[in-house]
N, C-alpha and C positions, 0 to 999 in steps of 0.2 A: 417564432422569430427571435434571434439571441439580439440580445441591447448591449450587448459590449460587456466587457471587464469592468466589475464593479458595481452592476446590479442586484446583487444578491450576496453581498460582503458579511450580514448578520445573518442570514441562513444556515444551518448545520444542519449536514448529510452525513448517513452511515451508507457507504459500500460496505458492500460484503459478497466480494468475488475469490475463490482461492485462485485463479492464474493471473499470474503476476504481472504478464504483459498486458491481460484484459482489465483489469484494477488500475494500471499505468494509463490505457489509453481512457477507460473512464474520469479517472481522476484529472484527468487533462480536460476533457470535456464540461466537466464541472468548473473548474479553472475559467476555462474559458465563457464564461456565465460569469463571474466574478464571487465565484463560490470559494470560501479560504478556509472555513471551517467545514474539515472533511475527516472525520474517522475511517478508517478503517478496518476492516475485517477479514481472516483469509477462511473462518469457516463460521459456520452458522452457530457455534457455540460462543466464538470470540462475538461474535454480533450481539448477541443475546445479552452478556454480561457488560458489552457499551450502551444496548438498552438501558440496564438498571441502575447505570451512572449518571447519564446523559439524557436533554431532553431534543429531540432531532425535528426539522419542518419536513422531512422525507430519509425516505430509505429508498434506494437504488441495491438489488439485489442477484445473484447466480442462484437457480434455480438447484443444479444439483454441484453440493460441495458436502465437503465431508464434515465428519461430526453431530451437525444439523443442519436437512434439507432446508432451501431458501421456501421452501411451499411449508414444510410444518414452523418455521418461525415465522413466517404470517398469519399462521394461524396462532399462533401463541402472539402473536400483536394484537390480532383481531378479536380476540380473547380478551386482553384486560382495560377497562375501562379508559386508561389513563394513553395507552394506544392504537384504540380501536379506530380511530377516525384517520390516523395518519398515513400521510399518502407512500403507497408500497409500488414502486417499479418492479416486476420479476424481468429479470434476463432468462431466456430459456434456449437451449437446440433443439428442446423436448416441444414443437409443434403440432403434434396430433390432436384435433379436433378434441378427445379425452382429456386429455391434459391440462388444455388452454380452458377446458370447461371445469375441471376442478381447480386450478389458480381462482377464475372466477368465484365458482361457488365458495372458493377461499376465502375470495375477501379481496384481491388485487385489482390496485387502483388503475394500473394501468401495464403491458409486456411488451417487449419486444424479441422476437425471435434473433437469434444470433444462426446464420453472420448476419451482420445487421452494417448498414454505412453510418460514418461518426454523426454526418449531418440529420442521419435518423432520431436518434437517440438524444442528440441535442435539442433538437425540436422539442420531442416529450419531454426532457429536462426544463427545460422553459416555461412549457404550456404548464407546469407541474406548479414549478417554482412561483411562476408569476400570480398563481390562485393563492399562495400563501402569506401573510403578512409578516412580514421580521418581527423578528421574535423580540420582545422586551427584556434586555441582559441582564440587569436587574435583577428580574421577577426570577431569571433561570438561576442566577448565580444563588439570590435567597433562596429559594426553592431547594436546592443542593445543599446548603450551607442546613438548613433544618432538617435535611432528612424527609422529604416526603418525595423521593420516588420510590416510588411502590414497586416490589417484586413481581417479576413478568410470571 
């Protein structure tokens, strides 16, 4: 259930969609959560190197884009300590019972198949968002400023 503009203003999110309309309408849907801190990504390598800058409450993700898959950069989340626990949307068209069980056995916190409707997706953005605590800017900015994010 979305609470308006403006519930989730200290929250920071990495998409990582290459088509541009799809990143347009998510990033709107985020938005409309009152999400301001939004990175973006158009392939799973650009994703990866906002990992090692940045510290994110979620990644909303395209299953298949170029350079690296959104399933093998889950697993290289799910992989290091420091993002193993954070919560991973995959966007997928890739539905076959296969698939949706290796995203799983991946690590993925939560999917939705595309086409998917905005009010879908919004929902699981919510439900997502709302289990996270705002993040203390602070601790992120020092954090950054010494040098301890750790290479994915």
């Amino acid at each position: 259930m979305s609470r308006g503009p403006g519930h989730y203003p200290l929250h920071r999110v990495l998409l990582a969609e290459d088509s541009k309309s799809m990143r347009a309408m998510e990033l709107a849907l985020l938005q409309e959560l009152g999400v301001t801190r939004v990175d973006q990504a158009e392939n799973g390598l650009q994703a990866r190197q906002l990992l090692l800058k940045h510290r994110y409450q979620l990644i909303l993700c395209d299953w298949d884009m170029p350079e690296l898959s959104g399933l093998d950069l889950l697993r290289q989340v799910r992989h290091h300590p420091a993002t193993q626990d954070l919560p991973f949307i995959l966007c997928t068209a890739n539905a076959s019972r296969d698939e949706i069980l290796l995203a799983v056995k991946a690590g993925v916190s939560d999917y939705i198949t595309k086409p998917f409707q905005p009010a879908a997706l919004l929902a699981k953005l919510d439900l997502w968002l709302a289990k996270i605590p705002a993040p203390n800017l602070r601790l992120e900015e020092q954090a950054a400023i010494d040098g301890r994010l750790d290479q994915l």
